[in-house]
C-alpha positions as CSV (number, residue, x, y, z in Angstrom):
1,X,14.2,-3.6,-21.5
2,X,11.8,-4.2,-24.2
3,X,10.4,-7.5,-22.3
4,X,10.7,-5.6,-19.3
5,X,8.2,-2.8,-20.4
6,X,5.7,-5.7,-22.3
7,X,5.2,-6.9,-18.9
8,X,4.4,-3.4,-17.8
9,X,1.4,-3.4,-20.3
10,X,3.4,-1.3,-23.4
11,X,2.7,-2.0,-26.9
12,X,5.0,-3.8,-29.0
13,X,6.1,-0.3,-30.4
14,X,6.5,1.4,-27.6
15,X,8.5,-1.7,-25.5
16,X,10.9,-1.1,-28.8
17,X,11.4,2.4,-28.6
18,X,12.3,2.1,-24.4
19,X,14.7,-0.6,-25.3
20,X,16.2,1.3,-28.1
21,X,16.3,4.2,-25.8
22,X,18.3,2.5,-23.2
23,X,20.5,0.5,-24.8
24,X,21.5,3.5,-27.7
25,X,21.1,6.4,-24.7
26,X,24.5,8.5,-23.8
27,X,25.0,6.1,-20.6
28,X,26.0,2.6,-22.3
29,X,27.9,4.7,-25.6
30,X,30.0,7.2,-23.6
31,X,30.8,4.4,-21.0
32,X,31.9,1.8,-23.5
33,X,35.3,2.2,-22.4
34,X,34.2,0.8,-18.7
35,X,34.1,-2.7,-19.6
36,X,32.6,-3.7,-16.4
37,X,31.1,-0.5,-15.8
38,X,28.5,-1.9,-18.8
39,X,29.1,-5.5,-18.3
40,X,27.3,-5.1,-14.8
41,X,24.8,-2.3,-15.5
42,X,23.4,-3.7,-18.6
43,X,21.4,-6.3,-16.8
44,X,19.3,-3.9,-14.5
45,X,15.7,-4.3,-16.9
46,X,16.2,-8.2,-16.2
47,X,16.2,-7.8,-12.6
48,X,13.1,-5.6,-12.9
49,X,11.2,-7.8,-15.3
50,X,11.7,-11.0,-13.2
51,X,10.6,-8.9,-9.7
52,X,7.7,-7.7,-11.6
53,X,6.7,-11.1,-12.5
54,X,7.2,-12.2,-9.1
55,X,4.4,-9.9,-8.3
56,X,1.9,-10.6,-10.5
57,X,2.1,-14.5,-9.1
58,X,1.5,-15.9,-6.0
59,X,2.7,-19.0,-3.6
60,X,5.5,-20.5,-4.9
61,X,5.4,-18.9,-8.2
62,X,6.2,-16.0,-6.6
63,X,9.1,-17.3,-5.0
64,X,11.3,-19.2,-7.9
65,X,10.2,-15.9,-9.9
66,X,12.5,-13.9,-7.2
67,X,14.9,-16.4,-6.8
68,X,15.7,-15.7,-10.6
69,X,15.7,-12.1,-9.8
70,X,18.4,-13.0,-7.6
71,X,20.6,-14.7,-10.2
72,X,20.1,-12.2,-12.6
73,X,21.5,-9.9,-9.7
74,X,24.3,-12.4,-9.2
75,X,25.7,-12.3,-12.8
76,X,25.3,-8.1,-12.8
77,X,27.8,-8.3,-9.5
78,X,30.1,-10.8,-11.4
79,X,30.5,-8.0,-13.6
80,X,33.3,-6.8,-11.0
81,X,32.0,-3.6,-10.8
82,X,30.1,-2.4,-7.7
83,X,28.4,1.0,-9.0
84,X,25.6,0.1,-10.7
85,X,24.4,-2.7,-8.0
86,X,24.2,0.5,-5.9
87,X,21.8,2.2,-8.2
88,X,19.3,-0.8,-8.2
89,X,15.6,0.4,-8.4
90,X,14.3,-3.0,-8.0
91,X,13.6,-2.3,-4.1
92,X,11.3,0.9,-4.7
93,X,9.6,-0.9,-7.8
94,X,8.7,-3.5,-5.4
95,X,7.1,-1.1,-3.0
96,X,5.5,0.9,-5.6
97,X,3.2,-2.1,-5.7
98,X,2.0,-1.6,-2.6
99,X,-1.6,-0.9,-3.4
100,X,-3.8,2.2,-2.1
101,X,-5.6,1.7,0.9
102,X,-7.6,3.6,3.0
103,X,-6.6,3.4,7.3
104,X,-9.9,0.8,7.3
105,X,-7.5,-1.4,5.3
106,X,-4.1,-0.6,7.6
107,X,-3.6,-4.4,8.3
108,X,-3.5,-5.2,4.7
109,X,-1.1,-2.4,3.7
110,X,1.2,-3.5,6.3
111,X,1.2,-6.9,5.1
112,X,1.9,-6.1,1.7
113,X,4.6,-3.8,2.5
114,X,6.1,-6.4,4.2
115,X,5.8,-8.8,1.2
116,X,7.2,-6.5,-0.9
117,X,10.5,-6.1,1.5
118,X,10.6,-9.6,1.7
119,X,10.8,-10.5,-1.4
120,X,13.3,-8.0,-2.6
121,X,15.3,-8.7,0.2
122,X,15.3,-11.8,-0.8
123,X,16.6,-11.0,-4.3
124,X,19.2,-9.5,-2.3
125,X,20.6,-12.3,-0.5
126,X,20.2,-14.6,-3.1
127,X,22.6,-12.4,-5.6
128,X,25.3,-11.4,-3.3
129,X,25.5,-14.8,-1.9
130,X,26.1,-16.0,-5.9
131,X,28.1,-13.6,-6.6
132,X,30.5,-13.5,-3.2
133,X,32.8,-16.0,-5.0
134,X,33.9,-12.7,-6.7
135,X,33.0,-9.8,-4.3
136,X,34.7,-11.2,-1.1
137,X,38.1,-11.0,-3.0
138,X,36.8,-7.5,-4.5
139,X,36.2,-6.0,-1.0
140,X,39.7,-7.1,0.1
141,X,41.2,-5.9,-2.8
142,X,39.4,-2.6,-1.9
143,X,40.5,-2.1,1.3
144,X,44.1,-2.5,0.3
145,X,43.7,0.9,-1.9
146,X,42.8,4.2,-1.5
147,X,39.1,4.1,-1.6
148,X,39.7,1.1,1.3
149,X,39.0,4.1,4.4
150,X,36.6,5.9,2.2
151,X,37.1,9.0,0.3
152,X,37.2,12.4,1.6
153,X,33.9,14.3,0.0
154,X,35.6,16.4,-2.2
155,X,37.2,13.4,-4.2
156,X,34.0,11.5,-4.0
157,X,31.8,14.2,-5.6
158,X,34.6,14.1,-8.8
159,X,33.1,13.8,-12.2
160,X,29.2,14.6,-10.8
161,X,26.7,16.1,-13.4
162,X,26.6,19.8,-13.6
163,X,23.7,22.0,-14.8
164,X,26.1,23.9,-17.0
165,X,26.5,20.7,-19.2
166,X,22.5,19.8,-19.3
167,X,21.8,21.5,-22.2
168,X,23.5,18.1,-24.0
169,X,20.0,16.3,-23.0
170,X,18.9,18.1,-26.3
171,X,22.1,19.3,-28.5
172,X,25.1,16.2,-27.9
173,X,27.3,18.5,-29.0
174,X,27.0,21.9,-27.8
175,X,30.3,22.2,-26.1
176,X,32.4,20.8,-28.6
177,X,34.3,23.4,-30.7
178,X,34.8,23.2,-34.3
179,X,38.3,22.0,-34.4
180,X,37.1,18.9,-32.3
181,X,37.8,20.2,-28.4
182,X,35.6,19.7,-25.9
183,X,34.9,22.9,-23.2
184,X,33.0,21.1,-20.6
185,X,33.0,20.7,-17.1
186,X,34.9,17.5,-16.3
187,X,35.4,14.2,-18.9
188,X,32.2,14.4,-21.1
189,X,31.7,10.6,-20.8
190,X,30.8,10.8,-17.3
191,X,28.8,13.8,-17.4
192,X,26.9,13.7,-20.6
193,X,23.2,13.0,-21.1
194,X,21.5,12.8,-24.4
195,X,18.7,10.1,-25.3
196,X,17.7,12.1,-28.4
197,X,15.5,14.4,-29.3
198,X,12.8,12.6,-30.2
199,X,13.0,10.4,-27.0
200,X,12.9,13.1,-25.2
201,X,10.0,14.5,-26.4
202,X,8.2,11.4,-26.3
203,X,8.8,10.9,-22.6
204,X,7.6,14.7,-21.6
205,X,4.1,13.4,-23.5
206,X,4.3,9.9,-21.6
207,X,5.1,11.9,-18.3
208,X,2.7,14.5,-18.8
209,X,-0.5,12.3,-20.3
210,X,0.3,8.6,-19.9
211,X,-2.1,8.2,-17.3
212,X,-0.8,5.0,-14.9
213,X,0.8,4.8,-12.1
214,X,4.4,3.0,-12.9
215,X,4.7,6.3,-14.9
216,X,5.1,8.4,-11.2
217,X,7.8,5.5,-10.8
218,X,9.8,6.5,-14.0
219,X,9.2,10.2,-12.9
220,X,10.4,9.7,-9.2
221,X,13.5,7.5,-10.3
222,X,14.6,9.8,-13.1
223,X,14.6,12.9,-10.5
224,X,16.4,10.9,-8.3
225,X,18.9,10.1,-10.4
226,X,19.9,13.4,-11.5
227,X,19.7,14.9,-7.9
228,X,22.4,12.2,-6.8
229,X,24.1,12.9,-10.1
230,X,24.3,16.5,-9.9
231,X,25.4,16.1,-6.1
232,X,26.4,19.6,-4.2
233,X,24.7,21.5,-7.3
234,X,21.5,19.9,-6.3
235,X,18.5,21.8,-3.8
236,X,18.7,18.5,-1.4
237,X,22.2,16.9,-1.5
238,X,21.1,13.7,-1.8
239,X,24.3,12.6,-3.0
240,X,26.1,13.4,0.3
241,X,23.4,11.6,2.4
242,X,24.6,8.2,0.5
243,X,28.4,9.4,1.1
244,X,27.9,9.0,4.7
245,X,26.4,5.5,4.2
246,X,28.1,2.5,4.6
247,X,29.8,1.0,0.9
248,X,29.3,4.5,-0.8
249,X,32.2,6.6,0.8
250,X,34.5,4.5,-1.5
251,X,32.7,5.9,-4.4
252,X,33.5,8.2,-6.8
253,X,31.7,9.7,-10.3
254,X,28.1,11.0,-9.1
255,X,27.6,11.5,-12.5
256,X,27.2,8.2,-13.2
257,X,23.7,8.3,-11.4
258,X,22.7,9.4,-15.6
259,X,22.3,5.6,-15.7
260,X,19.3,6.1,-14.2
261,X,17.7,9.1,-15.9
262,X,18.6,6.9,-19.1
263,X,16.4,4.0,-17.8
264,X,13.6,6.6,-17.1
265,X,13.7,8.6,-19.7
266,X,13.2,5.3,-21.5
267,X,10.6,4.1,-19.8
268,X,8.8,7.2,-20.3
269,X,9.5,7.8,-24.4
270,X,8.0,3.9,-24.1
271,X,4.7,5.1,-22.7
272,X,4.4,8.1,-24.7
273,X,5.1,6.0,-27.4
274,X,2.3,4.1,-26.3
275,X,-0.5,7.0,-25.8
276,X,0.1,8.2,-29.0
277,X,-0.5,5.2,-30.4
278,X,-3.7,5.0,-28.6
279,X,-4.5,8.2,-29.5
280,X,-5.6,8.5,-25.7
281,X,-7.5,12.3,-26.2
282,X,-8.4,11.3,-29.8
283,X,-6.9,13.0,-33.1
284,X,-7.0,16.2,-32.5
285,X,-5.4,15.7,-28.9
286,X,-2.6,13.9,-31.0
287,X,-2.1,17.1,-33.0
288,X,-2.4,19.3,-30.5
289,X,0.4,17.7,-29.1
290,X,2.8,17.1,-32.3
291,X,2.5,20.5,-32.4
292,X,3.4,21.6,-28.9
293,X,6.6,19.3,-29.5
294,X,7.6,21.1,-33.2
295,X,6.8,24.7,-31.4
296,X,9.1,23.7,-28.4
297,X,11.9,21.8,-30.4
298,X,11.9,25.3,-32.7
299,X,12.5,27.3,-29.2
300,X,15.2,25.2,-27.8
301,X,17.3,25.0,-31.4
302,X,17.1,28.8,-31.2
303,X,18.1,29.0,-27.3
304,X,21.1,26.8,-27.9
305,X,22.2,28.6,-30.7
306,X,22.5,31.6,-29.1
307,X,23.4,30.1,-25.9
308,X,26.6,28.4,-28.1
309,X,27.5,31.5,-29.9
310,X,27.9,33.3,-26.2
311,X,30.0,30.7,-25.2
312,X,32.4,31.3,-28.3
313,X,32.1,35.0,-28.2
314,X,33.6,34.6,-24.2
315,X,37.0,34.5,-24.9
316,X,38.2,34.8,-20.6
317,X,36.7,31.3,-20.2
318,X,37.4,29.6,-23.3
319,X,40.3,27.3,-24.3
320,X,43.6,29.2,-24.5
């Protein structure tokens, strides 16, 4: 991750906050227990790096860069688990390099687009044909269980993200009761989401001031994310539009889609990270916003504390 984001243009400090932010977020610590869950998702900023090198080179350059892409991909999908491969941004990355052009220029666009689906396709091919040694056996395994017909909707949206539990992004443990129980909605390793506070704030200022355009990428991919993660509690239920797509019926935990607010949340604490340290609108800018982030860290420890003590005080819906 930290590579990843030095070949986006990040300062050495900031590239080390992202990658402490993505490997230490909640997604790789409360899925710990999924083996191959991590084994396969922890290789996702690789991928990324090697397509974003691809595209900064031309001729054949740009091709051996891609076909390493497509190893890297390979070795995720020997991971045995099929989840993350499904969450792979690499193919919008790629297109997010198309480059602005006005409908003079329509020729060009439409070559580049098909450059940039090219070449991701051809990270594709490459990584499932590496790794079929070990998903051809998988998929036959599949179809011999339950998930082999596909899953009905209502088992397929188990374990999704739910707006009730989102206040974790800021207090871990909010729901957890002083004798150690848990009162949230569903297993907490599938539907919590904390990168720290600090993170957090860090990516709001890299969202909000970081002014480049991979930042709209982080933005668009973290929304995604958590509107495929919160599935039927989203406004647009993204989530169900994959369901009916081919390979996702058999899958279940939406929330797992926090994998990738984790990676963009990172991104963007790695930017922020980086403006302040640019001091991109000069000191007072930098206290203007340290400030904004002390005022609004103040208002959300409040919130939560009164939000927690109403949750105790309900005794109908709490633990019995």
């Amino acid at each position: 991750m930290l590579g990843f984001l030095r070949v986006l243009g990040v300062r050495h400090w900031g590239a080390l906050i992202g990658g402490l932010v993505f490997a230490f977020g909640s997604f790789f610590i409360t899925q710990i227990q999924h083996e191959n869950l991590v084994r396969s998702a922890v290789w996702l900023p690789l991928v990324l790096l090697l397509v974003e090198r691809a595209f900064g080179a031309a001729g054949w350059g740009r091709q051996r860069w891609l076909a390493l892409a497509g190893l890297a991909l390979a070795v995720a999908a020997l991971g045995t688990h099929v989840q993350p491969g499904r969450h792979d941004p690499a193919r919008p990355r790629a297109l997010h390099h198309l480059p602005r052009r006005r409908r003079t220029d329509r020729r060009v666009t439409l070559g580049a687009r098909a450059t940039a689906s090219l070449g991701t396709g051809m990270v594709t091919v490459i990584g499932l044909a590496t790794a079929a040694v070990q998903l051809l056996p998988l998929f036959e395994l599949g179809r011999m269980s339950y998930r082999g017909p596909g899953l009905i909707y209502e088992l397929a949206t188990a374990w999704p993200l739910r707006w009730q539990n989102l206040p974790t992004i800021v207090f871990p443990y909010l729901f957890r009761l002083d004798d150690g129980v848990w009162v949230t909605l569903w297993e907490r390793w599938e539907t919590f989401l904390y990168v720290g506070m600090a993170p957090l704030g860090l990516a709001v200022v890299g969202g909000l001031l970081a002014r480049r355009r991979i930042v709209g990428f982080f933005i668009l991919l973290g929304l995604l994310g958590l509107a495929v993660g919160l599935a039927e509690q989203s406004p647009l239920n993204v989530h169900y539009l994959l369901w009916n797509l081919p390979g996702f019926s058999s899958l279940r935990a939406p929330g797992r889609f926090a994998y990738l607010v984790v990676f963009a949340l990172a991104g963007l604490a790695a930017f922020g990270v980086d403006w302040l340290a640019g001091l991109g609108g000069g000191p007072e800018a930098g206290i203007a916003v340290g400030g904004a982030m002390l005022g609004a860290a103040a208002s959300l420890a409040g919130l939560a504390a009164w939000f927690r003590a109403e949750l105790l005080a309900d005794r109908s819906t709490g633990p019995k």
